[in-house]
N, C-alpha and C positions, 0 to 999 in steps of 0.2 A: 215718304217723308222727304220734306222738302231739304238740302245742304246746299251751302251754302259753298263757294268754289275754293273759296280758301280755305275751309276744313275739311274738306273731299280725301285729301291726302290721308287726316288722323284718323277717319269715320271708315276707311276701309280697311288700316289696320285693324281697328278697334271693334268692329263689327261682321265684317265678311272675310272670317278667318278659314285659313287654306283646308281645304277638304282633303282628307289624307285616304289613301288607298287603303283598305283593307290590309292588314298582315300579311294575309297568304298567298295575294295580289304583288303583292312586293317583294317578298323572298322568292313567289316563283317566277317572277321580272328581272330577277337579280341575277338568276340561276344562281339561290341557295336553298337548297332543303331544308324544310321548315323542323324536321325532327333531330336530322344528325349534323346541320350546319355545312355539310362536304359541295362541293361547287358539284354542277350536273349542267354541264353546255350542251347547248340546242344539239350538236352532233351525236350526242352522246360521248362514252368515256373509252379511251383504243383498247383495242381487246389486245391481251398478251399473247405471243407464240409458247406455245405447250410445250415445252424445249423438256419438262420431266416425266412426259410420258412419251418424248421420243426416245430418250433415252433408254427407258424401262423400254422399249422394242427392239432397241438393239440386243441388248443385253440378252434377254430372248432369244433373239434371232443367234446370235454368236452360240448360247447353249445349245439349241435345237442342231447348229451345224456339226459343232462338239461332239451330241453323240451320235449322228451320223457317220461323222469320219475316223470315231477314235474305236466305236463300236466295230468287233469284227463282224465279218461276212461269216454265216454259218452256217455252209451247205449243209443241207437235210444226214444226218448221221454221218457225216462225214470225217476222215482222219487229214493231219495236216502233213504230214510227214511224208507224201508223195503228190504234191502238185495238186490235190481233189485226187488223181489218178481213183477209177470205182472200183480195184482192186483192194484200193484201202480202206472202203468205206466201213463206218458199223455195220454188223448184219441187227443190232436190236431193232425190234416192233417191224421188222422185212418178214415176209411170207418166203419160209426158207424150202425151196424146193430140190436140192440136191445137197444128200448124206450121206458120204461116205470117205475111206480113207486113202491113203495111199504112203507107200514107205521111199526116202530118199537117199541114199548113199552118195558120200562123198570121198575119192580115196585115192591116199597122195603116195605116190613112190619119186623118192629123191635118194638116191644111192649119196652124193654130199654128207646129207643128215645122216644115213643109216635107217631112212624109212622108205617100208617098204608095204604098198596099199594100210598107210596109216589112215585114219579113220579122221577127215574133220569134221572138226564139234560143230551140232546144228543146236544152237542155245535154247532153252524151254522160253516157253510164255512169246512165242513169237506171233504175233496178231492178236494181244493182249494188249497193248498198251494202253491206256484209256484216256482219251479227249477230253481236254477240259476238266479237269475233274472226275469227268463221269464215267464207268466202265465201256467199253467198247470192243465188240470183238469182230476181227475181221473174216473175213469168207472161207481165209486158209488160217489153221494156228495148230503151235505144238504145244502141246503137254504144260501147264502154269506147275508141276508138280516136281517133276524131273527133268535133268539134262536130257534125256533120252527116253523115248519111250520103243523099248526094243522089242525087233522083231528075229522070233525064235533062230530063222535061220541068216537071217544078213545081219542084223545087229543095227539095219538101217533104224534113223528118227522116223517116227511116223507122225504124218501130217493129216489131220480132220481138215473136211473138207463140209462147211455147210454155208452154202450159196444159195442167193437169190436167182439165180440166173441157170442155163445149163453150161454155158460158154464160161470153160474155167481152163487155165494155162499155168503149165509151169513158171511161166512170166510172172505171172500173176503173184503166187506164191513167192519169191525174190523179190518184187517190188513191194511185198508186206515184209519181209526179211528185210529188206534194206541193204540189198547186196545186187553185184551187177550179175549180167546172163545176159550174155551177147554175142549171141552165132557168127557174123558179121565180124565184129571185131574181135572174136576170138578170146572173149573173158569170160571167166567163173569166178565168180566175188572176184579176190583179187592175184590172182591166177589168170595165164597171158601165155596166149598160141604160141609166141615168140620166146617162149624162156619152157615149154612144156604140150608134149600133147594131150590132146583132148578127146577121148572117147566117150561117147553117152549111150548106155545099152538100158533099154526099154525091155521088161521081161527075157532079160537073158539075149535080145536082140538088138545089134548094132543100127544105132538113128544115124543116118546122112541128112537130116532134115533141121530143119531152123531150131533149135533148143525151147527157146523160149514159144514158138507158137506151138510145144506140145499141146496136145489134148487131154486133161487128165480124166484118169476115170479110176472106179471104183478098184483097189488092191494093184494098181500096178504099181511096178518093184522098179523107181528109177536110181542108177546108178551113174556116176562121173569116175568116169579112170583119167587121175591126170599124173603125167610119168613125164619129171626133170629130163629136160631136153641135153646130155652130156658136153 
């Protein structure tokens, strides 16, 4: 169709009207979502740092340390009351291969007091005490029943002996007593070379030998004679 130059201008208003893009053409040129309206640029949208599950890792990690270090350490049947020392250990769920007893005297002469081979007390339930809660008994123990369990002719405490091991010491028995015995320095509990002598007779026979590395065995009769130095 022929137009004329001076109506050019109205005839392409009026005729060759603007061709519109598609909708979905257009919002996704805009970077708008055509469902939710939210902008979505060519880069994409920054991704957040995860700051609440670093969190929750620590928190974790600080518990796990928690009961690591608040948790005790707990040797296999073991008592607290001498260093670990395995003279204190429990003898429960041990395969016990030595049973038998032995009697101990202890006996003080102090002319001061007026005592003369008095008799010190060896207290019952000694290597009874029980760990944690739980019953425990040690290698050496006296009697949970009475002060004394007397022998007809001394009057000595008698000490059971039932160990995992054969290697058992009069040391041994004093460090479940919780009393010293020390050749060297010259103590018996608390009893002291320097204020008293000290004789230790093994069946009726005078030891020159280390107290504490006795050897015990099955009915031997040990005795302590300690006599106030005047």
């Amino acid at each position: 169709m022929f137009v004329k130059s001076a109506n050019l201008q109205t005839h392409m208003k009026s005729v060759h009207k603007k061709k519109l893009k598609p909708k979905h053409l257009e919002e996704s040129s805009s970077g708008v979502s055509a469902k939710d309206g939210t902008s979505k640029g060519r880069r994409g949208s920054a991704v957040s740092f995860p700051w609440k599950w670093l969190g929750v890792g620590i928190v974790i990690l600080i518990l796990v340390l928690a009961v690591v270090v608040i948790k005790p350490s707990l040797p296999s049947n073991s008592s607290s009351n001498n260093n670990n020392n395995t003279a204190a250990e429990c003898i429960e769920g041990k395969n016990i291969i030595a049973r038998y007893t032995f009697t101990l005297h202890i006996l003080i002469t102090d002319d001061s007091k007026g005592l003369q081979n008095y008799t010190q007390p060896i207290s019952y339930g000694i290597g009874k005490l029980p760990y944690l809660g739980q019953p425990c008994t040690r290698k050496m123990y006296t009697s949970d029943a009475e002060p004394y369990e007397y022998n007809v002719s001394s009057q000595a405490a008698i000490v059971h002996v039932e160990s995992p091991t054969t290697s058992n010491t009069l040391g041994d028995f004093f460090k479940i007593w919780d009393q010293d015995l020390n050749y060297t320095q010259g103590v018996v509990m608390s009893y002291h070379r320097t204020a008293y002598t000290i004789v230790m007779k093994v069946n009726g026979q005078t030891q020159s030998g280390v107290w504490e590395h006795l050897a015990l065995q099955n009915g031997m009769n040990i005795v302590f004679y300690l006599t106030k130095i005047s």
